[in-house]
C-alpha positions in Angstrom: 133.7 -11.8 105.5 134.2 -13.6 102.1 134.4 -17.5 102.3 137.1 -18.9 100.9 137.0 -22.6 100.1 139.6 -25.4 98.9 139.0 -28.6 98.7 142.1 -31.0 99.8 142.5 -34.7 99.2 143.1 -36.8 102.1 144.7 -40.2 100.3 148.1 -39.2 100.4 150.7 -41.2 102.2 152.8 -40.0 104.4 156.5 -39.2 103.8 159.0 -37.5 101.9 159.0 -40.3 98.8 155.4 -39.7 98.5 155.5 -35.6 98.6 158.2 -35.4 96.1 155.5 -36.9 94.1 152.4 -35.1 94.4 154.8 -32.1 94.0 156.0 -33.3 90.3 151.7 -33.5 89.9 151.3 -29.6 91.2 149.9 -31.0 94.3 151.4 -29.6 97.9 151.5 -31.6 100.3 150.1 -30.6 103.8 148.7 -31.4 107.1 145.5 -30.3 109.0 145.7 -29.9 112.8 144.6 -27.9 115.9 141.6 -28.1 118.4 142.7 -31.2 120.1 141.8 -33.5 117.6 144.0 -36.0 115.5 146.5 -34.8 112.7 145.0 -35.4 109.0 147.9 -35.8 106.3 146.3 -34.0 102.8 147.4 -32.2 100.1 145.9 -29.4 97.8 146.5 -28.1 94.4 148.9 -25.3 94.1 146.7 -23.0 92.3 143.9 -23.4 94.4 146.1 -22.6 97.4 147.7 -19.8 95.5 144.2 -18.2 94.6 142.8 -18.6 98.4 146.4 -16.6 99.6 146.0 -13.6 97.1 142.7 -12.4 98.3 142.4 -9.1 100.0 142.9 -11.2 103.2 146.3 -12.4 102.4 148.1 -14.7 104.3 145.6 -14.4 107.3 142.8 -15.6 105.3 139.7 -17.9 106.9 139.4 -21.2 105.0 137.1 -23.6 104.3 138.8 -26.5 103.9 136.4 -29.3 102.6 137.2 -32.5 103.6 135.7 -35.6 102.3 132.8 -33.6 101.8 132.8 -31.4 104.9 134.3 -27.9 105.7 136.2 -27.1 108.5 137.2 -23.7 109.0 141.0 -23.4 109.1 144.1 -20.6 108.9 147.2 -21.5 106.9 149.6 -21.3 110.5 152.9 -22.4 108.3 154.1 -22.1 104.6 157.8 -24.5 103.9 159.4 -23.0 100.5 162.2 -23.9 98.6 165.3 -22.4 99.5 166.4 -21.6 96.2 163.3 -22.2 93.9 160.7 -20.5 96.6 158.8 -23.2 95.5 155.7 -23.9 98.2 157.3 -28.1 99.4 154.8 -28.1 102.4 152.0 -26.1 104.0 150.0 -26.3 107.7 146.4 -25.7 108.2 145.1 -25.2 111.9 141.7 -25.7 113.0 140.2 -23.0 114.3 136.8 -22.1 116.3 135.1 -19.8 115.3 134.2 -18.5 118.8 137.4 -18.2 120.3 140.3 -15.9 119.2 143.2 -17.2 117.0 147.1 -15.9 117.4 148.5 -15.2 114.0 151.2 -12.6 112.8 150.4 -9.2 111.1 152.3 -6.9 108.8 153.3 -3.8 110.4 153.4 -0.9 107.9 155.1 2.6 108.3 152.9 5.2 107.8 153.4 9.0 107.7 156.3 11.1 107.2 158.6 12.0 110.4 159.3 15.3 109.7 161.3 15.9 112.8 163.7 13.1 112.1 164.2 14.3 108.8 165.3 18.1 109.2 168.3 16.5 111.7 169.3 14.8 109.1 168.3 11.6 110.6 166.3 8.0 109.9 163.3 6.3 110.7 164.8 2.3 111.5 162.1 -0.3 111.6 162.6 -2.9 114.4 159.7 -5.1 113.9 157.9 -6.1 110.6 155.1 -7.9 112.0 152.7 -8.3 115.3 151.8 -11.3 116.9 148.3 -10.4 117.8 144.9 -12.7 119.7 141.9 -11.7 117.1 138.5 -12.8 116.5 138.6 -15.2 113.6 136.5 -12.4 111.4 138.4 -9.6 112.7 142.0 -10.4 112.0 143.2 -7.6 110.2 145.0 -7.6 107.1 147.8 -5.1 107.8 148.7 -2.7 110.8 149.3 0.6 110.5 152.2 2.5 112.3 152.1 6.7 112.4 155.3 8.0 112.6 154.4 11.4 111.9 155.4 12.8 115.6 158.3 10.6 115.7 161.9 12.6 117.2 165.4 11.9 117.2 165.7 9.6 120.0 162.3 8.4 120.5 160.0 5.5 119.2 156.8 4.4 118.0 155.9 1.6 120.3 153.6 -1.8 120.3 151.3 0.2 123.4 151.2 3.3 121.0 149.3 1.1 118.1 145.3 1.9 117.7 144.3 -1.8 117.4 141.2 -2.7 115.5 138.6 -3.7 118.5 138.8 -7.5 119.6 142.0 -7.3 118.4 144.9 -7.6 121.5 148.6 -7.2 121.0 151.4 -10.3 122.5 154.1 -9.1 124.2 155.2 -6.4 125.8 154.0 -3.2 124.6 157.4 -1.5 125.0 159.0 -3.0 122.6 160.2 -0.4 120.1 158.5 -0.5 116.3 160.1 2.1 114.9 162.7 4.5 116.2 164.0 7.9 115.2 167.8 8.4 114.7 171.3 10.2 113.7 172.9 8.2 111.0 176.3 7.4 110.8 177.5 9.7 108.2 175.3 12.8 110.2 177.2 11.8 113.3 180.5 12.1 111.2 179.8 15.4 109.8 178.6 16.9 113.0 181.9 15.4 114.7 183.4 16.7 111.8 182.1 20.2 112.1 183.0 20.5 116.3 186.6 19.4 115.5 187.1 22.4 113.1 185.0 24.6 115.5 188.1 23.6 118.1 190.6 23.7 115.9 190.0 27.3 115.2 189.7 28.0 118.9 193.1 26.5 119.6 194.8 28.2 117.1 193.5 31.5 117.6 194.5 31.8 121.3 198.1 33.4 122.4 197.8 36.2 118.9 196.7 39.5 120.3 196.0 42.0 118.1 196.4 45.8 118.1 193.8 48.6 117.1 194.9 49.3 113.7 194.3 44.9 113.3 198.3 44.2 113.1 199.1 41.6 115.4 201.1 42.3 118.3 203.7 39.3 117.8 204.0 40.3 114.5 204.6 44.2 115.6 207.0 43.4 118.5 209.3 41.0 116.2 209.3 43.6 113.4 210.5 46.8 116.5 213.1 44.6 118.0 215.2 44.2 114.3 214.5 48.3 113.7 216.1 48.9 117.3 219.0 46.3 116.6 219.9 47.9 113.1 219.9 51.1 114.6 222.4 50.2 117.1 224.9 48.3 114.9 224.4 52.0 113.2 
């Protein structure tokens, strides 16, 4: 596993007044915490942060945060943006162990094509976007990947169905749905669509009887009667 390092400066002060400045500077401000031990106010430069969240590890990544001259492995648990701006105001580093297993979230990502869904005229609808999972601190996976290749109308892909990498154990229940297969609205119209003209037919049809040479009977009877009243007025 590749070992990230940044370096953080502990002589900030504490409070908003004092993060709106290091902010103007490029600095974030932060805070360092986890493993029963005090809280450490710091801050870190943004592109140092930036450059140790865009490595093939993403947001999960295992950092070495260097303190006052010594590292202590950490996980960024919480990022604070700007609302508007998405500017990073604020970011949380937990201490971790390196012997025990750390919770973090992980991407979930569709893959596969549901061939089933798709000749019904249907959709695939994601329900969840990421995992909560308990993981080895070198075996926290970057991404996991969800088949929905045997998906049906109906069914789902589930968080019991996932091939976990090993070490790696799911939270939660593992029947809650991750993907599920189903009718869309405008498929549901046009089938409700189709069984309303399939009746109407039906109704309409029923009452008309029709004779061998394909006249119908109505027709034939109403056309007989006027012959037979013509030829008595004759």
């Amino acid at each position: 596993m590749e070992e990230i390092l940044l370096t953080a400066n502990t002589t900030r002060e504490m409070g908003s007044s004092s993060s709106r400045r290091v902010r103007k500077d490029g600095v974030v401000p932060g805070v360092l915490y986890g493993l029963n031990e005090k809280s450490v106010p710091l801050s870190v430069t943004w592109p140092d942060l930036r450059r140790a969240l865009t490595t093939e590890s993403g947001i999960n990544a295992i950092i070495q945060l260097e303190i006052d001259g010594k590292k202590q492995m950490t996980i960024v648990k919480d990022i604070q943006r700007h609302p508007v701006k998405r500017d990073v105001m604020h970011v949380d580093f937990l201490r971790i162990d390196p012997n025990k297993n750390v919770i973090v979230d992980i991407p979930l990502v569709m893959i596969g094509e549901a061939r089933e869904v798709s000749a019904a005229d249907g959709m695939v609808d994601q329900n969840m976007f990421s995992l909560t999972v308990s993981a080895p601190p070198d075996r926290i996976p970057t991404e996991i990947e969800v088949d929905i290749s045997a998906l049906t109308v109906g069914d789902a892909v589930r968080v019991g169905d996932l091939s976990l990498p090993e070490g790696v154990i799911a939270e939660g229940d593992p029947e809650d749905p991750i993907a599920v297969g189903m009718i869309t609205r405008s498929t549901l119209e046009s089938i409700a669509a189709d069984e309303a003209a399939v009746l109407a037919a039906e109704e309409g049809g029923e009452g008309i009887a029709f004779t061998e040479d394909g006249d119908s009977g109505g027709q034939e009877g109403g056309a007989g009667g006027d012959s037979e009243g013509a030829a008595e007025d004759g």
